[in-house]
C-alpha positions as semicolon CSV with decimal commas, in nm:
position;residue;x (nm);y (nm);z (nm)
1;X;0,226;-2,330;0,153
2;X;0,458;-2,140;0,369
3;X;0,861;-2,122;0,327
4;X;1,036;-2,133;0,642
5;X;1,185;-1,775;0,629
6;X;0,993;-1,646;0,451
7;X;0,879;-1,254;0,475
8;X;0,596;-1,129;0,461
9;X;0,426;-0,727;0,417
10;X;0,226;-0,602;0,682
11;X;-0,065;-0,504;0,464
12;X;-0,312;-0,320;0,655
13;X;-0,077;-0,130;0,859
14;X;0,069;0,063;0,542
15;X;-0,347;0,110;0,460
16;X;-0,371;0,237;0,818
17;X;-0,061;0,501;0,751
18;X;-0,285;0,593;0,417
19;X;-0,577;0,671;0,587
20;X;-0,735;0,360;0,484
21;X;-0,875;0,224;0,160
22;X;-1,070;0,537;0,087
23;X;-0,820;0,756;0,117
24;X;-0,558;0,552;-0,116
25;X;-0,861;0,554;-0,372
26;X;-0,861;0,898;-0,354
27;X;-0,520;1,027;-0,309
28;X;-0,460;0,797;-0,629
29;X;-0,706;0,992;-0,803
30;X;-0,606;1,338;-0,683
31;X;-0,185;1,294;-0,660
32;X;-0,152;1,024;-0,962
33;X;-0,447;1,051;-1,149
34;X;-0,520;0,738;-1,149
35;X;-0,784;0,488;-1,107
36;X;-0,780;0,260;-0,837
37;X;-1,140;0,062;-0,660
38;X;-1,139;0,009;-0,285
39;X;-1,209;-0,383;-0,471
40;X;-0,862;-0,365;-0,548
41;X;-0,687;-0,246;-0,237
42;X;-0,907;-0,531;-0,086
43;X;-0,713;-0,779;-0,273
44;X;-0,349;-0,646;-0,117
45;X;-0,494;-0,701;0,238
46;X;-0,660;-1,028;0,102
47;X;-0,351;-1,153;-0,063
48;X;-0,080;-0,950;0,192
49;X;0,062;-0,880;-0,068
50;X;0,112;-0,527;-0,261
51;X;0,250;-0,507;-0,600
52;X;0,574;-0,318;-0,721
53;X;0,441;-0,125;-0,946
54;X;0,154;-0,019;-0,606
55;X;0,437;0,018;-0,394
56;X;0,627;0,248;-0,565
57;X;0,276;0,427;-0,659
58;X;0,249;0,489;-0,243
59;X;0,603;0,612;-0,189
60;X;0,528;0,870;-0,479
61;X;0,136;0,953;-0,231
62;X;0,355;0,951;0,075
63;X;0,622;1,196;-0,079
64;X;0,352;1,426;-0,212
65;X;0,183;1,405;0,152
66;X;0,457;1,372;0,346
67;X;0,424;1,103;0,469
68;X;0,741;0,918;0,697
69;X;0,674;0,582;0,458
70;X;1,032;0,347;0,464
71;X;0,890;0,043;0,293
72;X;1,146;-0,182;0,523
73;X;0,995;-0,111;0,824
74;X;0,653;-0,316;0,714
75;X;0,859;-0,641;0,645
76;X;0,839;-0,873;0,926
């Protein structure tokens, strides 16, 4: 069901700004030491939808990489 109004993330263009799934696999490995599958970056694009907790986890990548990521700019 869709809500008139309602916004959505575009999903696989932050991926693309990443590098892809790959790379967010490994940069969360190598900036955050943490463990994230390519499985589970699937399931943003699948649902087009990324998490909080994710999100702030890529500003934190994009800060260490420096990266130009403004989260607003992937509503639509």
């Amino acid at each position: 069901m869709s809500r008139k109004n309602q916004k959505t993330i575009d999903v696989d263009s932050i991926i693309k700004l990443f590098g892809g799934k790959h790379q967010i696999v490994n940069d969360y490995e190598k900036i955050l030491r943490v463990i994230i599958t390519v499985k589970a970056v699937e399931k943003w694009i699948e649902r087009k939808s990324i998490s909080t907790t994710q999100m702030l986890n890529l500003k934190s990548i994009a800060e260490r990489r420096n990266l130009n990521f403004i989260f607003e700019e992937y509503i639509k």
